[in-house]
N, C-alpha and C positions, 0 to 999 in steps of 0.2 A: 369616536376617534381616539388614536390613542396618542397620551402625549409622547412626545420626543424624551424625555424623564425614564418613563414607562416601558417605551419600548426598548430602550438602552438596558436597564437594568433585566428585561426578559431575555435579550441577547446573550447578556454577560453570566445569568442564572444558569440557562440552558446548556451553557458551554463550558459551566464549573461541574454543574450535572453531569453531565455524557463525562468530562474525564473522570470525576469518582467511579461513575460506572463501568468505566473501560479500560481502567490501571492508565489512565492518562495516556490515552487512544492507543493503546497496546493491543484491546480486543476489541469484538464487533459486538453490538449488540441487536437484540431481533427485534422486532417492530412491536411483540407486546409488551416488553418489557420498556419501551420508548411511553404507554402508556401511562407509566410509574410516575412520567415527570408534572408538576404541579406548577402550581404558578399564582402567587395572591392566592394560597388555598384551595386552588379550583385545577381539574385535570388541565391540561393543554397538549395539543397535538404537536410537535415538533417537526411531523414526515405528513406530506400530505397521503391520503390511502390509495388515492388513484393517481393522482399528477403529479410531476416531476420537480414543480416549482410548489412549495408553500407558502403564500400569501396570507396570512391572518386578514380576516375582516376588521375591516378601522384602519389598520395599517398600509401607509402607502408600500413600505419597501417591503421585499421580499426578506423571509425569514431562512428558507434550507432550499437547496438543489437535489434532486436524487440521482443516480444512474440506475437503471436496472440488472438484476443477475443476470450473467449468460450461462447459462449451463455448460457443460466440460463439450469441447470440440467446435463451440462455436466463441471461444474468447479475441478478445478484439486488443491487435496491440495498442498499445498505450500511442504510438506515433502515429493511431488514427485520429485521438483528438487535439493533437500538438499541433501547433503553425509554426513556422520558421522561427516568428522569433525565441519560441522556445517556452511561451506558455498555452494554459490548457482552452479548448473551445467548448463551448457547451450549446447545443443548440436551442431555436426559439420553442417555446410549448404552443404547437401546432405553427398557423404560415402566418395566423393575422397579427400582427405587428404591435395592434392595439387590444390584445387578449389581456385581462386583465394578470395575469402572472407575467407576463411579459414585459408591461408597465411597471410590474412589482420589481422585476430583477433593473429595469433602467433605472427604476428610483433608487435601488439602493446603489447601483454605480452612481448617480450624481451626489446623492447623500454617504457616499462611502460609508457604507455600513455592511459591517463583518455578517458572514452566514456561512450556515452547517451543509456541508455536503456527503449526504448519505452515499455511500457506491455499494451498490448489492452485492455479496460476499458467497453466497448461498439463498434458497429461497425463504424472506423474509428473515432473512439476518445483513446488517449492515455495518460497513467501517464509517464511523462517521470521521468526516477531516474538519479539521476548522481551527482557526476562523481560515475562510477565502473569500475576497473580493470579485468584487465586476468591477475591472477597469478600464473598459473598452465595449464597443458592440458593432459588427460586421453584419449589417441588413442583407449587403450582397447575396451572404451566404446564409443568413438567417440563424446568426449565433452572437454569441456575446463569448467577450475574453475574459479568465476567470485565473487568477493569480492567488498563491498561496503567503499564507503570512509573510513579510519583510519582503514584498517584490512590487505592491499596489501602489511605491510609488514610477513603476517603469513603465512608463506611454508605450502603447503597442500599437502599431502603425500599419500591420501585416506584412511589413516588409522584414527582408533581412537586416540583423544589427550586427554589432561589431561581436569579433569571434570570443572578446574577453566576458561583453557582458552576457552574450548567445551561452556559453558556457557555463557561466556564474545559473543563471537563469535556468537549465536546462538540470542543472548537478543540485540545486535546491528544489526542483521541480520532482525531482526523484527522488530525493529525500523527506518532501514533507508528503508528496501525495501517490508516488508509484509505490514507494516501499513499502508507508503502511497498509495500503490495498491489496498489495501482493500480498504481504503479510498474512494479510485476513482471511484471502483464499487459499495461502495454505493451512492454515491455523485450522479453519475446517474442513478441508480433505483429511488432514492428520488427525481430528480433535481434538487439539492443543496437546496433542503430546512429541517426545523425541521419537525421532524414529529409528534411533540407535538404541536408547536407552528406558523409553517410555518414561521418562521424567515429565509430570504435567501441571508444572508451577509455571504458568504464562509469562512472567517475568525474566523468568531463567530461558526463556526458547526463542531461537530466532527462525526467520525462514528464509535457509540459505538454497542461493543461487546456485544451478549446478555448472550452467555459463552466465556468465556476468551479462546483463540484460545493456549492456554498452558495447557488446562485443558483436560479431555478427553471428545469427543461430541464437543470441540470449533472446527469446522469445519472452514476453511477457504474460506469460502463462503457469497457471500449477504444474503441468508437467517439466518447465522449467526448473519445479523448487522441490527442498525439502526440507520437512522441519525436524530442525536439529537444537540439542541443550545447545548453551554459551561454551560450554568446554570442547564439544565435538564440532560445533562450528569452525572455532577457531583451529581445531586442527584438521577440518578438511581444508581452509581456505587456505592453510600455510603448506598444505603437501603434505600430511603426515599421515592420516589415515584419506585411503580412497574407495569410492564405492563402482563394482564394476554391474556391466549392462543387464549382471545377475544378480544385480542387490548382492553382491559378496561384500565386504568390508575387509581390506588392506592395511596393513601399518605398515610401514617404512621402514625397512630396514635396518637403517641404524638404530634407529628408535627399538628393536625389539632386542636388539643386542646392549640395551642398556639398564644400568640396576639402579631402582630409585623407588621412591615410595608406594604405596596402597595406590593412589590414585593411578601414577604412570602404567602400575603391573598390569591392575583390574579395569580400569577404567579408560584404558589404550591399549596397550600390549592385548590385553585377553581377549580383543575386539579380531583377529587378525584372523580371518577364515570365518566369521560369526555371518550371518545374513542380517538384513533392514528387517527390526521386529513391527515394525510399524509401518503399515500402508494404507492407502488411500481404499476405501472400498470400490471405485468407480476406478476402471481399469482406465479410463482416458486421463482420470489424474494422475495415475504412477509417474516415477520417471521415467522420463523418456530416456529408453535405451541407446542410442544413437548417439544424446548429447552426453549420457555416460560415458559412453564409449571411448567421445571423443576426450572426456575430461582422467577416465583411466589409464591413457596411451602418455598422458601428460605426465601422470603421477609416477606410473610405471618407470618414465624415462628421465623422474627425479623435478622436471623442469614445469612446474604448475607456475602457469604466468602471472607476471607480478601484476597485469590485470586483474586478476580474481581477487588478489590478496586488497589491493588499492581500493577494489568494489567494494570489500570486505568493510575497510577502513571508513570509506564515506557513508557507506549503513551505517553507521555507528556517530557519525560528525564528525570525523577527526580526519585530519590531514594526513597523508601519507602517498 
């Protein structure tokens, strides 16, 4: 059996691990290189290989959750495992109640004890998030409620809550666990590079929204996104450069009528007529044409909504 000591310090290990190895959950990592992690000297599994819950032997609570990949054209919006109140559902592993991983995730909701959740990114490559809780469990439906750090103190009742904390709850929900996961899937459609510029320092790249997945049509899907450096992000979300349903790439017209340094000339300006050097090799990942389209008709007419820029803003944690 393992003590309480013991088991606390493998939690905290494994989850100082995964962020070294993942520039502090920036990337995904794949299920061999999860075999790297050690423990007291000795290998230890992190990801169960077959089941979705990892329970260690000795240990009462459950240690990680997984989701599985879906491959391109069968992605699942993220509002399939949301409930009202605005956190995430995870269902039970299999129907019996008393399977022991199921036991495993109620013990660690009664013992609140933090765990990793793998989401499949690609086959056998995963975004791991963590910590999240179990603070809740709906037999009804045969799922458990599953909150992301700073929210496992909010009782979740299945009902509707108030529109301020619905909100609160919904806009950190996105932020600690749709973003990074979207992230991750485009991260590998593109393999971490821009797809302006083919810059591929993982740090430097984000993977921008081409409709803000708050909007209606922001689908939570790769062909929703693209990955773009930190410079090109920011100037597609603010209107300046736009990508049309031809991958062309647009600047702004005032912007090309202005004279300013190396960067603005080459690294804006010279983009204007240039094609997306970077694409996805799986045509169901490109962008989608249509919500191009619809985001080029925006740009074209000057007026890219302060939605996008706002979405822009909360990717990032900042108010705006």
């Amino acid at each position: 059996m393992w003590s309480e000591g013991d088991e606390l310090k493998l939690r905290k290990e494994a989850m100082q691990w995964l962020a070294a190895w993942t520039n502090d959950g920036l990337d995904a990592i794949s299920y061999a290189d999860l075999g790297d992690f050690h423990f007291c000297g000795e290998a230890f599994a992190l990801k169960d290989r077959q089941l979705g819950v990892r329970k260690p032997a000795g240990m009462d609570s459950a240690l990680s959750i997984a989701t599985a990949y879906r491959a391109p054209g069968r992605e699942r919006p993220y509002d399939d495992v949301l409930g009202r109140d605005g956190l995430m559902r995870y269902k039970w592993d299999g129907d019996d109640p008393n399977k022991y991983t199921n036991r495993g995730l109620r013990s660690a909701m009664s013992e609140k004890r933090p765990l990793i959740w793998f989401w499949g990114v690609a086959p056998a490559m995963y975004k791991p998030i963590f910590p999240v809780y179990v603070v809740a469990e709906e037999p009804e439906d045969k799922q458990f409620v599953i909150a992301t750090d700073g929210l496992q103190n909010i009782e979740s009742t299945g009902q509707d809550v108030d529109e301020v904390t619905k909100r609160y709850v919904l806009q950190e929900t996105r932020r600690r666990l749709h973003q990074p996961v979207f992230r991750g899937l485009v991260m590998q459609a593109y393999g971490t590079r821009c797809s302006i510029c083919r810059l591929r320092h993982s740090t430097l790249l984000d993977a921008a929204h081409i409709i803000p997945d708050a909007d209606p049509g922001g689908v939570a899907a790769v062909r929703n996104g693209i990955a773009l450096c930190k410079i090109h992000h920011a100037a597609y979300n603010s209107g300046i450069i736009g990508i049309s349903p031809d991958y062309v790439l647009g600047v702004r017209e005032d912007v090309l009528k202005e004279i300013d340094g190396p960067m603005l000339e080459f690294g804006l300006k010279g983009l204007h007529g240039d094609r997306l050097k970077v694409l996805p090799s799986s045509k169901k990942e490109r962008p989608d044409r249509e919500l191009l389209e619809h985001q080029y008709r925006r740009f074209e007419a000057g007026s890219v909504p302060r939605a996008l820029r706002v979405d822009f803003l909360h990717s990032k944690g900042w108010d705006g």
